[in-house]
C-alpha positions in Angstrom: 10.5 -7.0 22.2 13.0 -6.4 19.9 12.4 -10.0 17.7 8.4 -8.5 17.5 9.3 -5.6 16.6 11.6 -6.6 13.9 8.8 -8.8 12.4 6.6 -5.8 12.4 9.4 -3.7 10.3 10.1 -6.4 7.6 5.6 -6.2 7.3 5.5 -2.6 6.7 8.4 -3.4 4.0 6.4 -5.5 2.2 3.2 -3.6 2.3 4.9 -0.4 1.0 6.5 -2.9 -1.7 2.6 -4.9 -2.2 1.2 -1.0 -2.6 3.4 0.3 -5.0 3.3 -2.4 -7.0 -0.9 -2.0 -6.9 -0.3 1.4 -7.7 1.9 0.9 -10.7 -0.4 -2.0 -11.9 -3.7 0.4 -11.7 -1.6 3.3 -13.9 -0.3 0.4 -16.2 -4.2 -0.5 -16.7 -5.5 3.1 -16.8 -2.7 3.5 -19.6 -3.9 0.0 -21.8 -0.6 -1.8 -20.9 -1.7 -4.2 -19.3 -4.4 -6.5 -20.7 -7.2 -6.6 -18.1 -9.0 -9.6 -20.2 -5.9 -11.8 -18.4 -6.4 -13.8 -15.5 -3.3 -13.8 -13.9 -2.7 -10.2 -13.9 -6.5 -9.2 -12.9 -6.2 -11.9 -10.2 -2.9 -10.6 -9.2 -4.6 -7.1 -9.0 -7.5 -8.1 -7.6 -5.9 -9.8 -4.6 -3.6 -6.8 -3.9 -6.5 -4.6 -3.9 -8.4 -6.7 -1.0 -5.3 -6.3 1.0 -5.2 -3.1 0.8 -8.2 -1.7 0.9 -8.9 -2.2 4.9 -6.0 0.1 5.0 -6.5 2.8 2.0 -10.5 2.8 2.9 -10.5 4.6 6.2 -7.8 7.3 5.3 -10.2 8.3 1.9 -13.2 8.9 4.8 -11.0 11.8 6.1 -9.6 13.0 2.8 -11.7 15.9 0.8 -12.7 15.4 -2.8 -9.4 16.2 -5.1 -11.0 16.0 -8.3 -10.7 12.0 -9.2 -7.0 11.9 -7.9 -6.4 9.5 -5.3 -3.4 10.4 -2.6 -4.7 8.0 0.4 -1.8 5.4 -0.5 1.1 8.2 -0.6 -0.6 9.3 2.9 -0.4 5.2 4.2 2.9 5.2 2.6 4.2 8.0 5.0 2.3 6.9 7.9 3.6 3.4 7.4 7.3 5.3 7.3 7.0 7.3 10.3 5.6 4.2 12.6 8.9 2.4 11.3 11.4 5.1 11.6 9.7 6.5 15.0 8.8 3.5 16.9 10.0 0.2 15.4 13.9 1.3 14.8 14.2 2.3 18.3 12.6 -1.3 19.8 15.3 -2.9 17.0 18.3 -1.1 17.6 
């Protein structure tokens, strides 16, 4: 169990790290950093936000309206967190 379980950890590691860097690359947009007429960097985008949407998606459904401010990744981030911390560590260690 312990090999699965260590597999699962390293996965949540790099969705955190694959959502914040989505999350840094929408403000970078928002802000006119980034040029959004570039290929790479919209494909980049793009592509990080199909992965993450199955997961952001249904956690919006239960969150009320907050004015145009999004928190549904902070709330994954946490969840993703406590499933490590609380169930995968103990399998692992």
């Amino acid at each position: 169990m312990a090999p699965l379980a260590f597999i699962f950890y390293h996965l949540i590691n790099f969705f955190v790290f694959a959502l914040m860097i989505w999350i840094v690359m929408g403000w970078l947009y928002a802000f006119g950093v980034l040029n959004t007429g570039n290929r790479v960097i919209y494909q980049i985008y793009d592509m990080l936000g199909k992965l993450l949407e199955p997961v952001l998606s249904p956690v919006r459904r239960f969150l009320p309206a907050m004015g145009g401010v999004d928190i549904s990744p902070i709330i994954v981030v946490i969840l993703l967190w406590t499933v490590q911390r609380y169930v995968l560590v103990p399998l692992i260690v």
